[in-house]
N, CA, C and O atoms as a DFTB+ gen file, in Angstrom:
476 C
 N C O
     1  1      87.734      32.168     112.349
     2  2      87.171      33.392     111.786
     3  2      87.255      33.311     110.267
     4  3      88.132      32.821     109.555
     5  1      85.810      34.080     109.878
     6  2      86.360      33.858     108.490
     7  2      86.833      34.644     107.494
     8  3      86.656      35.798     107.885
     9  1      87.308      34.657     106.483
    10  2      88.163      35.626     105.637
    11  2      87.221      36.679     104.900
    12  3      86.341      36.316     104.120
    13  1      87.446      37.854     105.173
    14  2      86.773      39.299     105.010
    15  2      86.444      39.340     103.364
    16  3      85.599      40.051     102.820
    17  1      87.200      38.534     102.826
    18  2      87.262      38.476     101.339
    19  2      86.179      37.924     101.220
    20  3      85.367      38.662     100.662
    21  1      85.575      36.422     101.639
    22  2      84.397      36.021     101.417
    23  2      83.507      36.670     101.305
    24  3      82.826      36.716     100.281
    25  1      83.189      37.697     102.916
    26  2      82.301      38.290     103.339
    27  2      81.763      39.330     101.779
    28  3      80.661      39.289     101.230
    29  1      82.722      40.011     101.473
    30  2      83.315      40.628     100.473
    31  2      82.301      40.249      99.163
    32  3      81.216      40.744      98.858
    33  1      82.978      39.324      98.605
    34  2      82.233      38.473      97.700
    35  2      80.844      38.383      97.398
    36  3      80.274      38.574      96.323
    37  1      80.299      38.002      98.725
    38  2      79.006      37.508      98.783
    39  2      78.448      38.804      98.891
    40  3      77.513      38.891      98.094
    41  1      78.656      40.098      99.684
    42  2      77.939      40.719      99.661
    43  2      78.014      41.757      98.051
    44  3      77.155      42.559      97.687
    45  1      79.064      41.473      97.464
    46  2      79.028      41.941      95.755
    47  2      78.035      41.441      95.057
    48  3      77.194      42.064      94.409
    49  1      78.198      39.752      95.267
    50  2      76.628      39.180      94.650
    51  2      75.111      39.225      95.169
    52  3      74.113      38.733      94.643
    53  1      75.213      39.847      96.177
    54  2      73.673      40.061      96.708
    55  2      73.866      41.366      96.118
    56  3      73.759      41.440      94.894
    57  1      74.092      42.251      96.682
    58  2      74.481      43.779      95.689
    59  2      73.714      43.823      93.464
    60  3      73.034      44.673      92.890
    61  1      74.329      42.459      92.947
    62  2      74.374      42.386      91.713
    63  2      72.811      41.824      91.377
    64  3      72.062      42.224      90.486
    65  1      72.581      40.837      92.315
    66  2      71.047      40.136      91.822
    67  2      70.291      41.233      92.649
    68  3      69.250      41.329      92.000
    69  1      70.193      42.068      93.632
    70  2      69.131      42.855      93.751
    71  2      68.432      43.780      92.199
    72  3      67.425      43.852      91.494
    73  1      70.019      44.426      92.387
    74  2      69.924      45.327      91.102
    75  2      69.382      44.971      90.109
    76  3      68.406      45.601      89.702
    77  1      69.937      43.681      89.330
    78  2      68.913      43.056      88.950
    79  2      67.718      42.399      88.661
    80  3      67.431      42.101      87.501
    81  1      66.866      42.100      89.777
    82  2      66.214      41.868      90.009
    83  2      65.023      42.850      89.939
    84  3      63.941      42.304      89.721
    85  1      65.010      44.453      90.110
    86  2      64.819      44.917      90.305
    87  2      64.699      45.711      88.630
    88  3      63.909      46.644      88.494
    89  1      65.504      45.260      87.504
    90  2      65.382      45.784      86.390
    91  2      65.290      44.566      85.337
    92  3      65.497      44.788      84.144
    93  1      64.983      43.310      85.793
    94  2      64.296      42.469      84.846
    95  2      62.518      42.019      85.159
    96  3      61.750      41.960      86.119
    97  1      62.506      41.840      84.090
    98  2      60.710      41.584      84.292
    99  2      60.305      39.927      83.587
   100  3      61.065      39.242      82.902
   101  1      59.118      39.638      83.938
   102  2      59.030      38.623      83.802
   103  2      57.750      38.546      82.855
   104  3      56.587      38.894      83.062
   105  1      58.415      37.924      81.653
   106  2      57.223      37.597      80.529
   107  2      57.168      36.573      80.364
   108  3      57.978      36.142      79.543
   109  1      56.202      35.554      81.021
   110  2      55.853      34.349      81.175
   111  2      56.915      33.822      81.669
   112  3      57.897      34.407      82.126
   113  1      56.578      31.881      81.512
   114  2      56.977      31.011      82.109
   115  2      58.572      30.794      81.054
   116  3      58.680      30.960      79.840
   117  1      59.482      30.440      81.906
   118  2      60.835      30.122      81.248
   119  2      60.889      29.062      82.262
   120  3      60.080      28.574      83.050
   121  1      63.065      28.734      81.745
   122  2      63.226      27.929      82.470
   123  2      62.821      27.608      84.155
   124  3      62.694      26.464      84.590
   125  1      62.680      28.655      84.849
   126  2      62.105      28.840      86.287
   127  2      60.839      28.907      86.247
   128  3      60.288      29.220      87.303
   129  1      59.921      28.621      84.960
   130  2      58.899      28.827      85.505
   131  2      58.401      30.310      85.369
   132  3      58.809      30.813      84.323
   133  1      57.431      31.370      86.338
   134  2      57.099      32.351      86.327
   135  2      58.723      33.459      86.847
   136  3      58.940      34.635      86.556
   137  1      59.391      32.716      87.482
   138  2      60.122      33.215      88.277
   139  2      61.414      33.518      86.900
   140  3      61.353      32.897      85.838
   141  1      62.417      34.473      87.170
   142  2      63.972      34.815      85.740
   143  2      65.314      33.860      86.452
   144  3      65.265      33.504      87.629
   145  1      66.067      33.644      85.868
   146  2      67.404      32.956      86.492
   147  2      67.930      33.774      86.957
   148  3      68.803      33.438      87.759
   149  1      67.736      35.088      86.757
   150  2      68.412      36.078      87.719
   151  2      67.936      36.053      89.466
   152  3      68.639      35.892      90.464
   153  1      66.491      36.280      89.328
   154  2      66.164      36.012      90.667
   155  2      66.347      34.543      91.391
   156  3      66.780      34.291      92.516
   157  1      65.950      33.810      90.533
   158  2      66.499      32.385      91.004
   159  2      68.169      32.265      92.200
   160  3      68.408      31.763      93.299
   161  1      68.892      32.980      91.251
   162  2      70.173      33.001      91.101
   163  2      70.539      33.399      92.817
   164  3      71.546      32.997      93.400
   165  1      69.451      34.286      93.441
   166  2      69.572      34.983      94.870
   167  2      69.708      33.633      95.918
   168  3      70.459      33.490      96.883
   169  1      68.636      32.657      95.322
   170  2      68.351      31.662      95.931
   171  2      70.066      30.837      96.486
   172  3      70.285      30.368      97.603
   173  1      71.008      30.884      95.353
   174  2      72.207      30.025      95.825
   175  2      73.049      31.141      96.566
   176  3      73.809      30.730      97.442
   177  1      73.017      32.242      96.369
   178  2      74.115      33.028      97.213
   179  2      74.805      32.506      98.249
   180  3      75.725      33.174      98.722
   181  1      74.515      31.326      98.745
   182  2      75.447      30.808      99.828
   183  2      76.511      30.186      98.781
   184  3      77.677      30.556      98.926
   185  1      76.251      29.373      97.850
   186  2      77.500      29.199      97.175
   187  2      78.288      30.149      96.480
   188  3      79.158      29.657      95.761
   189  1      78.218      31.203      96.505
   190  2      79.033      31.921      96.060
   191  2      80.553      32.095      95.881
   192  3      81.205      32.479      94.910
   193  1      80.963      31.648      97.265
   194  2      82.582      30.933      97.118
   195  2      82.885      29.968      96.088
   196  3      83.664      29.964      95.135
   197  1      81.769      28.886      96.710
   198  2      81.803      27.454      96.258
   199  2      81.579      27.587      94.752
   200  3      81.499      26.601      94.020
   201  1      81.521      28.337      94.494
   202  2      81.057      28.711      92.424
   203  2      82.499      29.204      91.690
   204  3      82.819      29.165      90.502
   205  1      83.221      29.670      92.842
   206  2      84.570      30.033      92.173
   207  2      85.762      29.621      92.409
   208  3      86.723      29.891      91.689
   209  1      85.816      28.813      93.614
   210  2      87.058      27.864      93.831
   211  2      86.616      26.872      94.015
   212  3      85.850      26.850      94.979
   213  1      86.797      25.631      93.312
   214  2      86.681      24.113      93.530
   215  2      87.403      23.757      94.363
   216  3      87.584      22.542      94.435
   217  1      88.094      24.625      95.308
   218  2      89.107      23.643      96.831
   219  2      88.379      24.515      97.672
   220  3      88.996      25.014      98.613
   221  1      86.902      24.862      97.479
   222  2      86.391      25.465      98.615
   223  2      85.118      24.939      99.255
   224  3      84.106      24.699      98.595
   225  1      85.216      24.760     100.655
   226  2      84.262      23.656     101.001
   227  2      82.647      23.972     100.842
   228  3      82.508      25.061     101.398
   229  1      81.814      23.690     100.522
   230  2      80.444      23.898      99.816
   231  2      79.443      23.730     101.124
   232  3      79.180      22.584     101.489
   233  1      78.953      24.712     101.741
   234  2      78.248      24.540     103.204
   235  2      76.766      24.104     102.456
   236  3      76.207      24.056     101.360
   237  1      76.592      23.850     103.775
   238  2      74.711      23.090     103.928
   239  2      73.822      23.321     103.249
   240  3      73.094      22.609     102.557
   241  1      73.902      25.147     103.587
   242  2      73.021      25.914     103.185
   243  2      73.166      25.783     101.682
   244  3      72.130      25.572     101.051
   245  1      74.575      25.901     100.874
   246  2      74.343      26.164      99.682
   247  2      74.105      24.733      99.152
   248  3      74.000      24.649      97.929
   249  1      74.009      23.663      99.824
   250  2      73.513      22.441      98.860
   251  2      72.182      21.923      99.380
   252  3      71.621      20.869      99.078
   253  1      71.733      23.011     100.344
   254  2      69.910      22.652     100.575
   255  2      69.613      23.370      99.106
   256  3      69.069      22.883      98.115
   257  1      70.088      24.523      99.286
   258  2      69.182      25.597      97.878
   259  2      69.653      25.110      96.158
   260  3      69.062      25.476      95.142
   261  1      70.821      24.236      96.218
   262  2      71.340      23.387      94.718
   263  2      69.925      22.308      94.818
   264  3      69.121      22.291      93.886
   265  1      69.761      21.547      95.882
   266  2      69.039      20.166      95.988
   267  2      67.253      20.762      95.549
   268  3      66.482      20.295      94.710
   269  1      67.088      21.791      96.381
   270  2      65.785      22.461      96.023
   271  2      65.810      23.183      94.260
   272  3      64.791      23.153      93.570
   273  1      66.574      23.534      93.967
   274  2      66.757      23.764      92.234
   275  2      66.877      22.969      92.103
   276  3      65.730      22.525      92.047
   277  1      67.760      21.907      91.917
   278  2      67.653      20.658      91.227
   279  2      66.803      19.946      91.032
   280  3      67.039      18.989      90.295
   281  1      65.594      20.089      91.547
   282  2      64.506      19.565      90.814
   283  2      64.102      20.167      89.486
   284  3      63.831      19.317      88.638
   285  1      64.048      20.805      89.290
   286  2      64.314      21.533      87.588
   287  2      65.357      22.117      87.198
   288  3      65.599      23.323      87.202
   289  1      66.439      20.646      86.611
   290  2      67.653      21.059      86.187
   291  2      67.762      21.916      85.116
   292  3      68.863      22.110      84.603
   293  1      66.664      22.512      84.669
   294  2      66.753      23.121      83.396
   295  2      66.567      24.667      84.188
   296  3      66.303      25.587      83.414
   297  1      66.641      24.897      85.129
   298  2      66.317      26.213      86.169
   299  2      67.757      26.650      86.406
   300  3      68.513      27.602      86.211
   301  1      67.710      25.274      87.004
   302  2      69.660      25.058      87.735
   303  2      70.577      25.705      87.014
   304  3      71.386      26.567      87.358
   305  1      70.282      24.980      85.517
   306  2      71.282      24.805      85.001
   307  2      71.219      26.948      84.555
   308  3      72.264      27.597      84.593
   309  1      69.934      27.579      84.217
   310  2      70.098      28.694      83.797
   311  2      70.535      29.625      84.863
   312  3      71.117      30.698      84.709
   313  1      70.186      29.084      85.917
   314  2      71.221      30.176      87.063
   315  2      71.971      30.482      87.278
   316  3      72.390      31.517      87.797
   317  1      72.635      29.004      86.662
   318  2      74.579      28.949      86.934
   319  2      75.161      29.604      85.833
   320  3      76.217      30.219      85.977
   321  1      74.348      29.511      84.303
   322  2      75.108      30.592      83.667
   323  2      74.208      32.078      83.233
   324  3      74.470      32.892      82.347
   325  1      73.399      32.067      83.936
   326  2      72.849      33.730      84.112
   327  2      74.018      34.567      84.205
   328  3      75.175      34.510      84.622
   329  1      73.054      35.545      83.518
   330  2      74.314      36.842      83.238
   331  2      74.497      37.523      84.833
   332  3      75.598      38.006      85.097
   333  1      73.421      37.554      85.875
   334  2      73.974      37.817      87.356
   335  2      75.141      37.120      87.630
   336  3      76.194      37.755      87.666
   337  1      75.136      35.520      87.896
   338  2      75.901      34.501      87.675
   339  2      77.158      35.230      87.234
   340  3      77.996      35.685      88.013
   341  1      77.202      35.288      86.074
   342  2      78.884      35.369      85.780
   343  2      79.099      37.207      86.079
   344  3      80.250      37.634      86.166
   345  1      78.299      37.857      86.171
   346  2      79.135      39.059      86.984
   347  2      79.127      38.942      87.974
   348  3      79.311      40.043      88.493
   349  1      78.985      38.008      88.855
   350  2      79.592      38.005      90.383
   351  2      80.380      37.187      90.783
   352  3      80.444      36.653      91.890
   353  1      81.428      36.977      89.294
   354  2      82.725      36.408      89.071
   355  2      82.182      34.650      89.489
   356  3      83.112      34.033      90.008
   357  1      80.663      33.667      89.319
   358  2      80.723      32.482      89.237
   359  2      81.202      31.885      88.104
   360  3      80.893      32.485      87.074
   361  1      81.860      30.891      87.962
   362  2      82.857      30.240      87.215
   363  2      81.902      28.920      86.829
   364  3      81.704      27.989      87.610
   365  1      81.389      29.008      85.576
   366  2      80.303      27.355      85.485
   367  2      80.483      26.174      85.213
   368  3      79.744      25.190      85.161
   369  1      81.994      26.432      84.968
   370  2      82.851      24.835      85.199
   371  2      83.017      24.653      86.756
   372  3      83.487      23.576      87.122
   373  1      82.815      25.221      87.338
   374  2      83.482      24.700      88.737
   375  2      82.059      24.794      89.586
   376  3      81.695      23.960      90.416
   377  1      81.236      26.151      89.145
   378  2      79.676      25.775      89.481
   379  2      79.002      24.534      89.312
   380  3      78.387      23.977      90.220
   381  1      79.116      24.098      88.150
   382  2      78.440      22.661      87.448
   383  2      78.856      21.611      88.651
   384  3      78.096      20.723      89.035
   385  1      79.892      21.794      89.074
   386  2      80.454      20.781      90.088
   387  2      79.592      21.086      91.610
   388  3      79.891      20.894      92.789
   389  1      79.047      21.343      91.296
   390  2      78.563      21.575      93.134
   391  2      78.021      20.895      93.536
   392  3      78.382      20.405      94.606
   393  1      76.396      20.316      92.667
   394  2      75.588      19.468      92.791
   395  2      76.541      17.700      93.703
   396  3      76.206      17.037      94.685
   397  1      77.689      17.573      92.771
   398  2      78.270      16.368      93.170
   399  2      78.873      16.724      94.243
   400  3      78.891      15.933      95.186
   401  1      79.450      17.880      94.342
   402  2      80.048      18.117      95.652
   403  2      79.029      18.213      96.998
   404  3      79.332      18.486      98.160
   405  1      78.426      18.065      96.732
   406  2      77.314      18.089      97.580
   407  2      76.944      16.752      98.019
   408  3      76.390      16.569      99.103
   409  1      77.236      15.808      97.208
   410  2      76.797      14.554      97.313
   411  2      75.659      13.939      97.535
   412  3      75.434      13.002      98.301
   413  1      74.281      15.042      96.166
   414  2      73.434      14.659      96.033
   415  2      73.037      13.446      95.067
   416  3      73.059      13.180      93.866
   417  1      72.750      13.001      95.998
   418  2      72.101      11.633      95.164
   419  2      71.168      11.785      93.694
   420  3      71.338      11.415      92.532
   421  1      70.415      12.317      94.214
   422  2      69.224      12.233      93.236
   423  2      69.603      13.441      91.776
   424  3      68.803      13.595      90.853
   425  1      71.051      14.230      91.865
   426  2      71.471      15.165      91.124
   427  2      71.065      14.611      89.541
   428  3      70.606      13.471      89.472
   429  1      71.209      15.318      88.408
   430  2      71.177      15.199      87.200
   431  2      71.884      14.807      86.484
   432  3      72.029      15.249      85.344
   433  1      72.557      13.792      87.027
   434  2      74.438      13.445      85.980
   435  2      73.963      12.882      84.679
   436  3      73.168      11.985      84.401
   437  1      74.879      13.884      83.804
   438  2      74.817      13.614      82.501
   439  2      74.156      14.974      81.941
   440  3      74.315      15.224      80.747
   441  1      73.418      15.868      82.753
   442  2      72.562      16.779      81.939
   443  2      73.717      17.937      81.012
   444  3      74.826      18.465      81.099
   445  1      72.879      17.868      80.394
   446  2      73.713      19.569      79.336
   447  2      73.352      20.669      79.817
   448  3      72.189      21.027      80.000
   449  1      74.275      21.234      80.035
   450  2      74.001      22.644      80.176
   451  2      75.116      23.748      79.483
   452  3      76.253      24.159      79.716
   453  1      74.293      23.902      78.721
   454  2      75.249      24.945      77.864
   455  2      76.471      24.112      77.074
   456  3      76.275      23.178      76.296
   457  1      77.875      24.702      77.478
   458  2      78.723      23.666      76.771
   459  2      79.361      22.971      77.740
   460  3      80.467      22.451      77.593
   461  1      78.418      22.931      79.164
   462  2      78.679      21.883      80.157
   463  2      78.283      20.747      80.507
   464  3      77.122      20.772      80.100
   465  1      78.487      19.399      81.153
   466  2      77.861      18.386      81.224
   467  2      77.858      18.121      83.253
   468  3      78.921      17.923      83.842
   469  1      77.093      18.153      83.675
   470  2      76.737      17.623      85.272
   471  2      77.459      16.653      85.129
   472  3      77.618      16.138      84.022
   473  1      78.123      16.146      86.379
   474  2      79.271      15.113      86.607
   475  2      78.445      14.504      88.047
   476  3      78.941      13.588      88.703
């Protein structure tokens, strides 16, 4: 069974990117494209654990939706430190780590992001 706290969690960050979502607008193309890093940001909600403890195991789901961003690490990279992002307590040193934890191959090692580097 799993711990109520998770449950917890995740449903704080779906809670945070609706709201958001819902009060940002979109003026042209950015890093996502037509789409904001806020809404993007809905897309990983399965990692949501996995964004704040690095001894926490990183499920399927959240490294299908890293592998599908990761094709525009410059998307990726604005999701993980979107301002949704860090109010739903994600951590982007330990976010940045997911991609590898995932043990995607084709990931971005080496990219910058912010004052982070993909490992």
């Amino acid at each position: 069974m799993e711990n109520p706290m998770s449950y917890t969690c995740i449903l704080v960050f779906l809670v945070i990117l609706g709201i958001s979502g819902f009060n940002s607008g979109v003026n042209g193309a950015g890093e996502c494209g037509k789409s904001s890093p806020d809404r993007e940001a809905f897309k990983l909600a399965p990692c949501a654990i996995a964004a704040q403890d690095e001894n926490a195991p990183v499920s399927s789901q959240c490294c299908q939706a890293v592998k599908t961003l990761g094709h525009n690490p410059a998307c990726l990279c604005a999701v993980m430190l979107s301002n949704t992002a860090k109010s739903s307590g994600v951590k982007p040193e330990i976010a940045i780590t997911i991609p590898k934890r995932c043990n995607l191959a084709d990931r971005p090692v080496g990219y910058r992001c912010g004052a982070y580097t993909l490992p």
